[in-house]
C-alpha positions in Angstrom: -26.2 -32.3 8.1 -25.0 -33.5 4.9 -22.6 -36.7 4.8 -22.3 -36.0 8.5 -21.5 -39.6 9.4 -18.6 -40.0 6.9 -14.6 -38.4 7.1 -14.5 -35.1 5.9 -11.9 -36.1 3.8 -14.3 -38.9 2.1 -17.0 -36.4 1.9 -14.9 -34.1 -0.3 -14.5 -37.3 -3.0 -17.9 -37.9 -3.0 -19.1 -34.2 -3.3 -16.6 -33.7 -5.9 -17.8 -37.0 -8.3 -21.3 -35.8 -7.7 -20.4 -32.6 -9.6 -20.1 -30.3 -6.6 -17.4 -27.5 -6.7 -17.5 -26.4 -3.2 -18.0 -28.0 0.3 -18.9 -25.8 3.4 -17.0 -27.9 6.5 -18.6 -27.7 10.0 -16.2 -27.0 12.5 -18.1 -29.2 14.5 -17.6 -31.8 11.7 -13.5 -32.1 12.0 -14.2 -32.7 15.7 -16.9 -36.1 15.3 -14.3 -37.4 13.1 -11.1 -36.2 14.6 -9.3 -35.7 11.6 -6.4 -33.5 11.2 -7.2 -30.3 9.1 -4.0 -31.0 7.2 -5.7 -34.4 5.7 -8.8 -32.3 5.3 -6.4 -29.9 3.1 -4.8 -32.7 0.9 -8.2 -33.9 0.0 -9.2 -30.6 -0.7 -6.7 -30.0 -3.1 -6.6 -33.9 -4.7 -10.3 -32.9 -5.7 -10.2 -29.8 -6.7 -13.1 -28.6 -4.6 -13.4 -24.7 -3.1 -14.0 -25.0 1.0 -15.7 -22.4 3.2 -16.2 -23.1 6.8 -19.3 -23.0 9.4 -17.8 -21.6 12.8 -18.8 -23.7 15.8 -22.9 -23.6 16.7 -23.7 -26.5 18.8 -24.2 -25.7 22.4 -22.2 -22.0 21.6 -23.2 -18.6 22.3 -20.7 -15.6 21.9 -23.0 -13.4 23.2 -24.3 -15.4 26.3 -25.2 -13.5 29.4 -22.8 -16.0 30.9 -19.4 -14.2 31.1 -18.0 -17.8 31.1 -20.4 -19.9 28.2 -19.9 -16.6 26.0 -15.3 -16.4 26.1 -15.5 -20.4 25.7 -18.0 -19.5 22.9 -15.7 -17.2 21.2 -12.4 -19.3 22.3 -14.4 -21.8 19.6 -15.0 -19.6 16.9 -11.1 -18.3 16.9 -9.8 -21.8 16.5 -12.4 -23.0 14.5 -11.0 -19.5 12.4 -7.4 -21.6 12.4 -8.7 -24.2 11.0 -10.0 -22.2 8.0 -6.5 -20.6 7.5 -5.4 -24.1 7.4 -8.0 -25.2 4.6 -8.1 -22.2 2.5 -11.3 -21.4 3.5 -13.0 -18.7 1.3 -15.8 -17.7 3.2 -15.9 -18.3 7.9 -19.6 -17.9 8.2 -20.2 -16.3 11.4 -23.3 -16.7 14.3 -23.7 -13.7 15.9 -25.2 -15.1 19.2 -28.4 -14.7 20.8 -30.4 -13.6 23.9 -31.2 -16.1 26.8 -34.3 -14.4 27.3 -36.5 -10.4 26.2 -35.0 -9.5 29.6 -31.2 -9.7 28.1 -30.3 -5.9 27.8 -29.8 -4.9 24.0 -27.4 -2.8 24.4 -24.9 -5.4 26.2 -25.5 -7.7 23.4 -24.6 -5.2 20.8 -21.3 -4.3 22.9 -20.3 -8.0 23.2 -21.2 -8.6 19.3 -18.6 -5.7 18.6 -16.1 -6.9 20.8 -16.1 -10.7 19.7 -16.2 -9.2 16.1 -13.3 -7.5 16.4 -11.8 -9.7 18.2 -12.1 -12.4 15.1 -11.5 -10.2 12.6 -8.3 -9.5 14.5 -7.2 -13.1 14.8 -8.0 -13.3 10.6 -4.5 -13.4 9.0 -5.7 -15.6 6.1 -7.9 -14.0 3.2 -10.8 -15.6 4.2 -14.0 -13.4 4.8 -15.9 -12.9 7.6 -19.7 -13.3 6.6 -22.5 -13.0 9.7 -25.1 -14.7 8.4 -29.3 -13.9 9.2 -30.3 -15.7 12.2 -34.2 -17.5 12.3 -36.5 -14.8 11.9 -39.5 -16.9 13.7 -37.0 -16.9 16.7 -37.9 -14.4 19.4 -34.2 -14.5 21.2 -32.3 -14.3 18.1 -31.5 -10.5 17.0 -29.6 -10.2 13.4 -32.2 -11.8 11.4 -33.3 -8.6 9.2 -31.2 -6.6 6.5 -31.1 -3.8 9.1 -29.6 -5.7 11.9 -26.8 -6.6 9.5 -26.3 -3.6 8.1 -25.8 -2.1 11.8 -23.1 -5.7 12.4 -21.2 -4.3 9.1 -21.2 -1.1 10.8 -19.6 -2.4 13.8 -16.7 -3.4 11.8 -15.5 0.1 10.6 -13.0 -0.3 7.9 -12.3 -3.8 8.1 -14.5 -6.0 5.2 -17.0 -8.1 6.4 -19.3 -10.1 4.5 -22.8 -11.6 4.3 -24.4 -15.0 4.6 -27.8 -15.2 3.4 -29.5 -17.8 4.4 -32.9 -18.3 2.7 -34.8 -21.1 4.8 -34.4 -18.4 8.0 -36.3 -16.2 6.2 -39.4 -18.6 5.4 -41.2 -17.1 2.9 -40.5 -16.1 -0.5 -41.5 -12.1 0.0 -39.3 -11.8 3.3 -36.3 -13.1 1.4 -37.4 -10.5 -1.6 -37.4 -7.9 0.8 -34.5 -9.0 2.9 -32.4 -8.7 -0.5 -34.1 -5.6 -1.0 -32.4 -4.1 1.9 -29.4 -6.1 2.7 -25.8 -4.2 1.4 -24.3 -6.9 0.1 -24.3 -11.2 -0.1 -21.3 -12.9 -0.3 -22.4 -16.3 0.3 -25.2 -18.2 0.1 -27.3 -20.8 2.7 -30.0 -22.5 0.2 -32.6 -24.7 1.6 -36.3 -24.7 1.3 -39.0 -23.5 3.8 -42.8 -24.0 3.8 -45.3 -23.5 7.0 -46.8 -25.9 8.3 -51.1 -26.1 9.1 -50.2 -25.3 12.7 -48.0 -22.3 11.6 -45.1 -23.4 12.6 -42.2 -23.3 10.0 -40.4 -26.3 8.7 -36.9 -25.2 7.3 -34.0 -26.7 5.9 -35.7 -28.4 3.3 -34.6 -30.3 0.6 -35.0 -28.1 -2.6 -38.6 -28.0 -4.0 -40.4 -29.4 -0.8 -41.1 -26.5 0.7 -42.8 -22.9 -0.9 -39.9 -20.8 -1.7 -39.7 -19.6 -5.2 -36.1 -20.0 -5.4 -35.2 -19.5 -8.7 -37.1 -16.2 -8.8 -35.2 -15.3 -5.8 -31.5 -16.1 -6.6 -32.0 -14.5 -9.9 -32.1 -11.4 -7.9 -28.9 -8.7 -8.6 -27.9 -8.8 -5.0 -28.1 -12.7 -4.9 -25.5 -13.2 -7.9 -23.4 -10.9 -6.2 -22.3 -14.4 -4.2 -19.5 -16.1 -4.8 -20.5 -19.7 -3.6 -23.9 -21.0 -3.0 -23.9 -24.2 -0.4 -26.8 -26.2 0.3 -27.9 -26.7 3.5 -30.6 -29.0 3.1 -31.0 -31.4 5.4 -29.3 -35.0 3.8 -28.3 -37.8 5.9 -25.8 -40.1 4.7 -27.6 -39.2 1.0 -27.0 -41.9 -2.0 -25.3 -41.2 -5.3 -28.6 -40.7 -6.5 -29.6 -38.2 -3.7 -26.9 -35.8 -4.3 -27.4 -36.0 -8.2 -30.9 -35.2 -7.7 -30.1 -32.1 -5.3 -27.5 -30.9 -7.5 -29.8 -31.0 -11.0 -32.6 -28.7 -8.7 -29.9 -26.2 -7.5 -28.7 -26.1 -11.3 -32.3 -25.2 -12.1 -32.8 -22.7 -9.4 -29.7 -20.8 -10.7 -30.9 -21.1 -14.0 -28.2 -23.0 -15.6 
């Protein structure tokens, strides 16, 4: 996590005179510091920065076979969803649980996604949008990690809007992304980090940009890609210099082609 080990509120100042225009809080962020969202808000607005917000995903599974783990689960999502009211937060980006196991029945997994969904789009009296973002695709328990899982979450929703995060380290390789955006209805916002597999196969993610394989210029100069409003890196930086940040911001400039 990015500036993980520093107040939110400190983060934002340091984001902002690196060049950054946005900042994506983790919910689980505001509670390792303890601050108040309020502060979190006046530094948001001293600096000028936009703010989207990460529900809860440590230890959380809203669609847990436990009755118990999965309404604490969503109990965290819906006040992590207060807290983005309280910061303005464009964008909540939204987990949309997992199996324990293959013998987890599908169909009880889609009817709990449905009902937390509604249930948060319910409880979503600010304008910020709901975006469920692509889960790990190298992940056997995880289920809405293709364009046409999310197109069948959207679905769920009815009438109500709900967005998309799309995240491209998930996807690993540059032709799953390009076919991911092939499919996908829309992106609203963006999780960019590079991805590369390893010599055993396995997949190393979260990337800082440019160490990993992902063509990612080529891929967010895709129509459906600008269609996002903010792109938020979510490479992984731990308590990055001036330096750091300046470097990460020049190659995400690049990428976009500015």
């Amino acid at each position: 996590m990015v500036l993980w080990n520093r107040p939110i509120a400190e983060a934002v100042g340091v984001l902002a005179a690196a060049g950054f225009e946005a900042i994506e809080v983790w919910a689980e962020h505001l509670q390792h510091s303890g601050e108040r969202p309020a502060a979190v808000a006046a530094a948001l607005a001293a600096s000028g920065l936009a703010c989207t917000l990460h529900c809860p995903i440590i230890d959380v599974n809203i669609c847990s076979t436990n009755p118990v783990m999965a309404e604490a689960s969503l109990e965290l999502y819906l006040d992590a969803l207060r807290t983005a009211a309280e910061l303005q937060a464009r964008v909540f980006v939204f987990h949309p649980g997992n199996l324990f196991s293959s013998f987890d029945p599908l169909d009880r997994y889609w009817q709990r996604l449905e009902e937390c969904l509604h249930r948060v789009l319910g409880a979503n009296r600010a304008p910020t949008l709901i975006a469920v973002e692509n889960m790990e695709a190298d992940k056997a328990n995880e289920v809405v990690k293709s364009a046409a899982a999310l197109a069948r979450v959207l679905a769920l929703a009815a009438a109500r809007e709900v967005g998309v995060c799309w995240d491209t380290t998930h996807l690993i390789t540059t032709q799953a992304n390009e076919e991911f955006l092939a499919a996908v209805p829309r992106v609203d916002h963006v999780h960019l980090s590079d991805a590369r597999l390893g010599h055993d196969g396995a997949a190393r993610k979260h990337l800082r940009l440019g160490k990993g394989t992902l063509e990612l210029g080529r891929l967010l100069a895709h129509p459906r890609a600008r269609q996002a409003a903010v792109v938020s890196l979510e490479t992984v930086l731990v308590d990055p210099a001036p330096e750091d940040l300046a470097a990460e911001r020049a190659l995400l400039e690049e990428a976009l082609g500015g």
